[in-house]
C-alpha positions, -999 to +999 in steps of 0.1 A: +000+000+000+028+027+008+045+018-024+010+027-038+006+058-020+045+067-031+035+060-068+005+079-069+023+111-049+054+109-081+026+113-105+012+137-085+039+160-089+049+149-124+014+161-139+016+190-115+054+199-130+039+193-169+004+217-159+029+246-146+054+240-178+022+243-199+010+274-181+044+291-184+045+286-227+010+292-229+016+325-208+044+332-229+026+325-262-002+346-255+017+375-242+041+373-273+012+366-299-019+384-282-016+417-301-003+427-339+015+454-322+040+429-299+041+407-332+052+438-357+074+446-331+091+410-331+096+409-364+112+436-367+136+437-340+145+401-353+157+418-388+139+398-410+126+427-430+164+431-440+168+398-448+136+399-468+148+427-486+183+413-497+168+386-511+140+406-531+171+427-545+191+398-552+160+380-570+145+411-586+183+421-600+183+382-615+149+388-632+158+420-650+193+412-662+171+381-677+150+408-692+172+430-702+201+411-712+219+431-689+257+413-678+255+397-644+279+420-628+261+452-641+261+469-605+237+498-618+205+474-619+212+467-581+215+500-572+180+511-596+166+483-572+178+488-540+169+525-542+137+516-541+132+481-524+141+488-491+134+480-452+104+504-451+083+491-479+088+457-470+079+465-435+044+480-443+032+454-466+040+430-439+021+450-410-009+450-433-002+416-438-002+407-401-031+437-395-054+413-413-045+382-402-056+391-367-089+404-377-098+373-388-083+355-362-108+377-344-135+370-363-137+403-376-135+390-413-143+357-428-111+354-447-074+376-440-084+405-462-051+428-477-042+441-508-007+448-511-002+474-540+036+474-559+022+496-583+048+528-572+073+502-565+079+490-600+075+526-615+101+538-591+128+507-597+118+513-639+121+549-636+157+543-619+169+519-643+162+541-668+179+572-649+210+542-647+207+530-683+212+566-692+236+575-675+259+547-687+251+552-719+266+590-716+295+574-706+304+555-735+323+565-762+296+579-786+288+559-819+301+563-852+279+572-882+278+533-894+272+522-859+236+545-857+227+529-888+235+496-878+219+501-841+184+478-835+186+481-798+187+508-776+188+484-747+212+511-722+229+479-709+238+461-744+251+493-760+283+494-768+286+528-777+268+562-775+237+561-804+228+597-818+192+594-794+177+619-772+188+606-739+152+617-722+136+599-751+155+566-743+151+574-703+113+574-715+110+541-738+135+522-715+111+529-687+081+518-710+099+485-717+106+476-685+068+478-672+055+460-698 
């Protein structure tokens, strides 16, 4: 019987050890996750929206040298891109990302409800690749009569030489391109 009564006391304490470990995390959990605020706040003292943002440059930089032809090491696209893609914007789709996620964790909406508009975004990174085509193409050595005729591209990051264009005219149909 007392080997019994010893048994049942270990258990005893065992589930009253797991009930107070399961109080503390839930505690913990509900303190950390109970408002977007402590969330937003998480996130971003973790550094993740840097992260997120290196890795939007890197994958944005990759699409438009596809797109453009651009070389690889063509450090002008990055910097059109990360001119624009920074810390900021990537931090205030998020919140509105997480914003809407608890209203429907509160029942407030059926669904999460956001709508995350990249619409200045892209004008802004086309409008600086443009500004960055141009400006390399000022620095090349201009073209030769031959070379204008011979010229079906104005792509600023193919050119090999300076073509006899307006430079606001290509800083206007480069832009065009790259948004269609």
């Amino acid at each position: 019987m007392q080997t019994v009564k010893q048994v049942g006391f270990w258990l005893a304490v065992i589930a009253f050890g797991c009930c107070v470990l399961f109080f503390a995390v839930t505690t913990a959990f509900e303190r950390t996750l109970s408002t977007p605020t402590t969330v937003k706040t998480a996130v971003e003292n973790s550094g993740l929206y840097d992260l997120v943002v290196d890795q939007i440059t890197k994958e944005t930089t990759d699409q438009i040298q596809i797109i453009t032809g651009a070389p690889d090491n063509e450090p002008s696209i990055n910097t059109a891109i990360s001119n624009v893609v920074t810390s900021k914007l990537i931090q205030q789709n998020i919140e509105v990302v997480i914003d809407s996620i608890y209203l429907w964790l509160r029942g407030e909406t059926d669904i999460p409800e956001f709508t995350l508009d990249l619409t200045n975004p892209k004008q802004n990174i086309a409008a600086n690749l443009a500004e960055q085509g141009v400006l390399r193409v000022q620095a090349l050595p201009a073209c030769t009569p031959a070379q204008n005729l011979a010229l079906q591209d104005t792509n600023p990051f193919t050119l090999k030489c300076k073509p006899a264009i307006d430079p606001e005219q290509l800083r206007s149909t480069y832009a065009q391109t790259i948004l269609q």
